[in-house]
C-alpha positions as CSV (number, residue, x, y, z in Angstrom):
1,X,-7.1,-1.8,-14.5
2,X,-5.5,1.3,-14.1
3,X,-1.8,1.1,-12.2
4,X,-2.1,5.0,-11.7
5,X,-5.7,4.7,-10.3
6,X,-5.2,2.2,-8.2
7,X,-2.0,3.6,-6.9
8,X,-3.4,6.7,-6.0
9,X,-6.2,5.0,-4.4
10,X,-3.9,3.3,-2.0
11,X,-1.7,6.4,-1.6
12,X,-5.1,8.3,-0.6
13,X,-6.1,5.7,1.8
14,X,-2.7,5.2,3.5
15,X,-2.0,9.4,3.8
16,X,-5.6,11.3,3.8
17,X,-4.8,14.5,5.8
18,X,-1.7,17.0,4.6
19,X,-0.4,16.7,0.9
20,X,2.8,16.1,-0.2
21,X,4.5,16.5,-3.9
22,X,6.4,13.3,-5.2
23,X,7.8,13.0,-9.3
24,X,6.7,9.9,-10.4
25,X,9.7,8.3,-11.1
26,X,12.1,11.0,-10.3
27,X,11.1,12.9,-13.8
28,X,8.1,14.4,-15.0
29,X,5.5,16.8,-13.8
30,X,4.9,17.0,-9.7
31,X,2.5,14.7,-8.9
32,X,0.6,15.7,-5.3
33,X,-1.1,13.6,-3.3
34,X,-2.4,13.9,0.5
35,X,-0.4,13.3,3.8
36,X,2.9,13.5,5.0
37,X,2.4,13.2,8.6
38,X,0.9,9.7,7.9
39,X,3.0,8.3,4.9
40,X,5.1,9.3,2.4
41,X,5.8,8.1,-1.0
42,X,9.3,7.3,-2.0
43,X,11.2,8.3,-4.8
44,X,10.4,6.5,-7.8
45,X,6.7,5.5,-6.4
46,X,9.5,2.4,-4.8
47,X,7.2,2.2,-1.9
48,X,5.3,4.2,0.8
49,X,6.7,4.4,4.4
50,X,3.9,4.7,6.4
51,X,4.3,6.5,10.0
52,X,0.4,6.8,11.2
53,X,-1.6,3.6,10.1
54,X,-5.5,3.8,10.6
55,X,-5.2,6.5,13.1
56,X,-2.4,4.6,14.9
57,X,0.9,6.4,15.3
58,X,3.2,3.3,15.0
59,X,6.4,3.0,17.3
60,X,8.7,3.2,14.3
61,X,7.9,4.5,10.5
62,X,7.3,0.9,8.5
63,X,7.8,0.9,4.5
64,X,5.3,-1.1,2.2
65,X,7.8,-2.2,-0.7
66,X,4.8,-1.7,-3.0
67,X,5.1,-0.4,-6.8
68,X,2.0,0.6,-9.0
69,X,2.7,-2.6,-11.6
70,X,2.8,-5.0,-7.8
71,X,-0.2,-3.4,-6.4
72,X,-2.1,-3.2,-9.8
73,X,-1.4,-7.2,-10.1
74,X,-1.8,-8.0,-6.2
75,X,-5.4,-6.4,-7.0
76,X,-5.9,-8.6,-9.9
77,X,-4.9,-11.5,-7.9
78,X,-7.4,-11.2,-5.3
79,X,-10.4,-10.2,-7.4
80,X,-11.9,-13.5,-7.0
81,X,-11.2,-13.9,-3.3
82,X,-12.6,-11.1,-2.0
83,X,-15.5,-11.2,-4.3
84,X,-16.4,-14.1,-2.4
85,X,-15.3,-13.0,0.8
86,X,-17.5,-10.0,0.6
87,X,-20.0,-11.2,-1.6
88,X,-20.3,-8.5,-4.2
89,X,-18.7,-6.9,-7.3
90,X,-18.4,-3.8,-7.4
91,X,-15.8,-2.0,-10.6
92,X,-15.2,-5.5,-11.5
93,X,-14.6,-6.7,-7.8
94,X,-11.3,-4.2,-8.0
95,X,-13.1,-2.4,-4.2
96,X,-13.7,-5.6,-2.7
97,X,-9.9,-6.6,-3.8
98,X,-8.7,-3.6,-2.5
99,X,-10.9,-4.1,0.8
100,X,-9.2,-7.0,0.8
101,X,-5.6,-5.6,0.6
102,X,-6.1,-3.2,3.0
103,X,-7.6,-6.1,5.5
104,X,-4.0,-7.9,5.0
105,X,-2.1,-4.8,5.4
106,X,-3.7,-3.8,9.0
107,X,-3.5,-7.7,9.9
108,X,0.6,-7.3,9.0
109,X,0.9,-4.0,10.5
110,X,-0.9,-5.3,14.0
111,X,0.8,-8.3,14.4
112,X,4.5,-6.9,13.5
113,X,7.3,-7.4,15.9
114,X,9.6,-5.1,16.9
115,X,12.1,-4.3,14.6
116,X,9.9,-5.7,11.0
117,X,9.5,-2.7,9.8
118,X,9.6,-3.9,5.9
119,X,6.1,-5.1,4.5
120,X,6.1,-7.2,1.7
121,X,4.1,-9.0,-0.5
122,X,3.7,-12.4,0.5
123,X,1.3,-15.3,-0.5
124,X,-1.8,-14.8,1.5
125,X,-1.4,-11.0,2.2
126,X,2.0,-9.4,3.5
127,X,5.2,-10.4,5.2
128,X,6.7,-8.2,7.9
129,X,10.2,-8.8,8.1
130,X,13.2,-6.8,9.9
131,X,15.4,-6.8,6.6
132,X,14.4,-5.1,2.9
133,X,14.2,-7.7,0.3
134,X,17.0,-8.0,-2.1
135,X,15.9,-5.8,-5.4
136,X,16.8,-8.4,-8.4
């Protein structure tokens, strides 16, 4: 499984409409992807603070501390859930795990309260939570 692949694939989903130009990394070659008025990758690919979520303008920007090795894993992780949840494989379950992802995203994002504006992977989906986690 491809970390680039899937991260752009989550970057699509989460932005589709303008483009914006990140560096992967903060070196290399300008990397552009679509959106900007709905989310917008951090620096480093650290995250993605997301502004509009499913055609929902949220009250206050949240931030997915997501990386490309975390959301290439997370996927792997799920595989075999959401195989069974949706009852097919398709690319080696990696669209129902990522169906699946984005299914605990909205859940997190929906029932956020005021002021958790920090997702996080969490066992069973994502944590909202009004502090960043600690970086180790």
């Amino acid at each position: 499984m491809d970390e680039s692949r899937t991260w752009d694939w989550l970057v699509s989903e989460l932005t589709g409409g303008t483009e914006t130009t990140v560096r992967p990394c903060g070196i290399g070659a300008p990397v552009t992807y679509r959106a900007a008025a709905r989310a917008e990758v951090l620096p480093g690919e650290r995250g993605i603070r997301i502004n509009c979520f499913q055609g929902r303008e949220l009250e206050e920007p949240m931030l997915l501390h997501l990386d490309p090795p975390t959301l290439a894993a997370r996927l792997r992780d799920l595989v075999e859930d959401a195989v069974t949840a949706f009852g097919t494989r398709r690319d080696g379950g990696l669209v129902e795990a990522f169906a699946l992802l984005m299914l605990h995203l909205q859940e997190t994002v929906d029932t956020a309260r005021h002021g958790e504006v920090h997702l996080v992977p969490a066992r069973g989906g994502f944590d909202s939570v009004r502090e960043p986690p600690v970086s180790r």
